[in-house]
C-alpha positions as CSV (number, residue, x, y, z in Angstrom):
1,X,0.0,0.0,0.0
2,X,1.6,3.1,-1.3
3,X,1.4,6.1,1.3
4,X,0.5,8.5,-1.5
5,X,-2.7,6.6,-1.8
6,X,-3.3,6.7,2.0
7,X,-3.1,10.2,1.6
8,X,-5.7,10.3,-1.2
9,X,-8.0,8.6,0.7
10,X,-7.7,10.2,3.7
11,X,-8.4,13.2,1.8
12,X,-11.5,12.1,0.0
13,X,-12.9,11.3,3.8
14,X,-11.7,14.5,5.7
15,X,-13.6,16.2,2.8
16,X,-16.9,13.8,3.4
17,X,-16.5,14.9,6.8
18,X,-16.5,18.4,6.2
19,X,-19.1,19.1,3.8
20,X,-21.3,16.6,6.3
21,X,-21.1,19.3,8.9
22,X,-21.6,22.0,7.3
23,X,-24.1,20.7,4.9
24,X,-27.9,22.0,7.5
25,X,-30.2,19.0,8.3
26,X,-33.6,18.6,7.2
27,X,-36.6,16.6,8.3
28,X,-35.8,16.8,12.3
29,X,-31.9,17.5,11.6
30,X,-31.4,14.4,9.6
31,X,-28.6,15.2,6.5
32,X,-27.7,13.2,3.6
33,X,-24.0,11.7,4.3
34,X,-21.6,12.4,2.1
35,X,-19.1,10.6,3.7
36,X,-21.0,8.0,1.7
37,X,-20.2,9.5,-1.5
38,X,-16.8,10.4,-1.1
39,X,-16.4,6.4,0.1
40,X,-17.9,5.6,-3.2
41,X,-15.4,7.6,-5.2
42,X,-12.7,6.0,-2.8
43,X,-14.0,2.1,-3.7
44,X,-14.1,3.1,-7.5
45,X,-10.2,4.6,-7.0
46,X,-9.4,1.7,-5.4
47,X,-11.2,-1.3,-5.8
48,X,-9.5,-4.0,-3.6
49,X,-10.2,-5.2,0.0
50,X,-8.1,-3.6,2.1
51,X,-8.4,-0.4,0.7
52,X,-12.3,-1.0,1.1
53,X,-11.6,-1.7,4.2
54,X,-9.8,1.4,5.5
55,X,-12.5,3.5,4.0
56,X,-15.0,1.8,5.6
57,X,-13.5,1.7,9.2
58,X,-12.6,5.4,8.5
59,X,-16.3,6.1,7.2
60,X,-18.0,4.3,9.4
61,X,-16.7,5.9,12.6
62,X,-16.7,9.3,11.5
63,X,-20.3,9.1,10.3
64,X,-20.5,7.3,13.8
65,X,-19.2,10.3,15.9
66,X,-20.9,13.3,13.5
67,X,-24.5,11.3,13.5
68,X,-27.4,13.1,14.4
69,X,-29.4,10.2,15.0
70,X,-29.9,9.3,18.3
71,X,-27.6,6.3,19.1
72,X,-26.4,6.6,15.5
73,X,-22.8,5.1,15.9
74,X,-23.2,1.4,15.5
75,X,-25.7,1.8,12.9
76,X,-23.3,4.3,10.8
77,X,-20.4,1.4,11.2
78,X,-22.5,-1.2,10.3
79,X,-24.4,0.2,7.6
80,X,-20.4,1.3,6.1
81,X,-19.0,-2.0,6.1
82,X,-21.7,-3.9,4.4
83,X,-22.6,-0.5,1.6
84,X,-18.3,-0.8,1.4
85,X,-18.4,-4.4,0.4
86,X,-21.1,-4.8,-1.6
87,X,-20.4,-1.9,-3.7
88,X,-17.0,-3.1,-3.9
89,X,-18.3,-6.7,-4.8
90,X,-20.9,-4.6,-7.8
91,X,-17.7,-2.5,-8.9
92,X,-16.0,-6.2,-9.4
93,X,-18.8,-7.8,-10.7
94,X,-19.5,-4.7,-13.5
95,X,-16.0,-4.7,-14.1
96,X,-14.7,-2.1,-17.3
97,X,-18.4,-0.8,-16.7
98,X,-18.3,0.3,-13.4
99,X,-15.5,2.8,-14.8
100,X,-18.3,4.3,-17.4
101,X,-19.4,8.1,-15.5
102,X,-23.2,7.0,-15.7
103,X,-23.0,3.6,-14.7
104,X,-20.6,4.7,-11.4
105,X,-23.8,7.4,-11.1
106,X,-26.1,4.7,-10.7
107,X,-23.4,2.9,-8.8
108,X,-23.8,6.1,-6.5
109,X,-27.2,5.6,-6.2
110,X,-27.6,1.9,-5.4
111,X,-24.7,2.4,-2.9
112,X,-27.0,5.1,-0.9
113,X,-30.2,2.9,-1.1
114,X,-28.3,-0.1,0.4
115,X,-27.0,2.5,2.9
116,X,-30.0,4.3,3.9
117,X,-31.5,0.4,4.3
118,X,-28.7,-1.1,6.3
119,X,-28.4,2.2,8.7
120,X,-32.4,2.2,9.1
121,X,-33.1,-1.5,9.6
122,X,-29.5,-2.1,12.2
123,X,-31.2,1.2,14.1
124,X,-34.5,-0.8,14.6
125,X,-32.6,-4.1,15.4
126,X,-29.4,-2.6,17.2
127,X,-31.2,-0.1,19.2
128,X,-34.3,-1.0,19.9
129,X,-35.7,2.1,17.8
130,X,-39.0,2.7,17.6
131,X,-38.8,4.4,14.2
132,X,-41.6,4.2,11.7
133,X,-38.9,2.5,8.7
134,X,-41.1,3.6,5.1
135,X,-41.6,7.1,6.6
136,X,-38.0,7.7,7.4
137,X,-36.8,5.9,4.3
138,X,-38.6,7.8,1.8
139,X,-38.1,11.4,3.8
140,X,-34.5,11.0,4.2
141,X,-33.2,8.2,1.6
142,X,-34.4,9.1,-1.2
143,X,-33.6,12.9,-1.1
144,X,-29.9,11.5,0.0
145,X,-30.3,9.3,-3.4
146,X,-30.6,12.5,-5.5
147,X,-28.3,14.6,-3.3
148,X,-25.4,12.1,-3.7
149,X,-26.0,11.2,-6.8
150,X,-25.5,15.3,-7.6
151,X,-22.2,15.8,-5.4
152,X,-20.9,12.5,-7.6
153,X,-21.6,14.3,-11.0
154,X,-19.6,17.2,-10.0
155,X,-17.4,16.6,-7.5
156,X,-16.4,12.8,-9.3
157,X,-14.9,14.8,-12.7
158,X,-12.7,16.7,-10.6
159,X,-11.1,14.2,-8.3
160,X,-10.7,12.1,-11.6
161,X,-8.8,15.1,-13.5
162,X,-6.6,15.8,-10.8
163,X,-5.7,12.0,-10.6
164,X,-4.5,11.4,-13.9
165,X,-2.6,13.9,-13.7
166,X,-1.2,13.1,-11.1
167,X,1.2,10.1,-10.3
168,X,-1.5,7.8,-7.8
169,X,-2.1,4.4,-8.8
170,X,-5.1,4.3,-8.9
171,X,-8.0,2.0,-11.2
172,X,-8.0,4.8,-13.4
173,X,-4.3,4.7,-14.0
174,X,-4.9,1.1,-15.2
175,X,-8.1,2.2,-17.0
């Protein structure tokens, strides 16, 4: 594991961090994570497991300690490793089209569906919430479908410029 890419991803998740608090919550404070997105960009950078698995332990406790859901940490952990992994396993399974811009965008999407799932349904299970699942799902999900999906299409271009022209070995380098 070169340290250069270390860097890179540690970069892509400070900046997930900070656009997740200062980005205001809506719908009782509740804020689409774009922790989760800049992990996305991470897993298509750098599709292999361990790298997956730095982002997500990274991800998942930073999502963990910036939650605004009440007893949100073990759900945000939880709900990172399993979005990491199976969007690692889709990126793997897609292949040469998971590097296609529109197919990553949908990529994006499926990623924050899984997400808003896993965190939702290991709330109700972990913590005993009494949270009405369909209600929270389609007020704060799917808004953070089409609020990801957004920061992707523009903040996705610019990572990927300033990669290739830079010397990180990345999945694009090899694209």
């Amino acid at each position: 594991m070169k340290t250069k890419n270390l860097v890179l991803m540690a970069l892509l998740v400070a900046v997930g961090a900070a656009l997740y608090l200062v980005i205001p919550g809506f719908n009782g404070g509740m804020k689409p994570d774009f922790m989760l997105t800049m992990m996305f960009i991470g897993i298509f950078l750098f599709p292999n497991s361990r790298d997956v698995f730095l982002l997500a332990v990274t991800t998942g406790i930073l999502s963990g300690l910036f939650s605004t859901f009440p007893g949100g940490f073990v759900p945000n952990v939880i709900d990172k490793f399993v979005t990491a992994y199976v969007v690692l396993f889709l990126v793997k399974l897609l292949k040469g089209q998971a590097k296609n811009f529109v197919a990553s965008a949908i990529l994006v999407g499926v990623g924050t569906i899984i997400s808003g799932s896993v965190f939702l349904g290991s709330a109700i299970l972990v913590i005993g919430a009494n949270i009405p699942f369909i209600a929270l799902f389609s007020t704060v999900v799917l808004p953070a479908i089409a609020i990801n999906i957004i920061a992707f299409v523009v903040i996705y271009p610019i990572i990927t410029t300033l990669v290739k022209r830079s010397k990180f070995d990345t999945s694009l380098s090899h694209a």
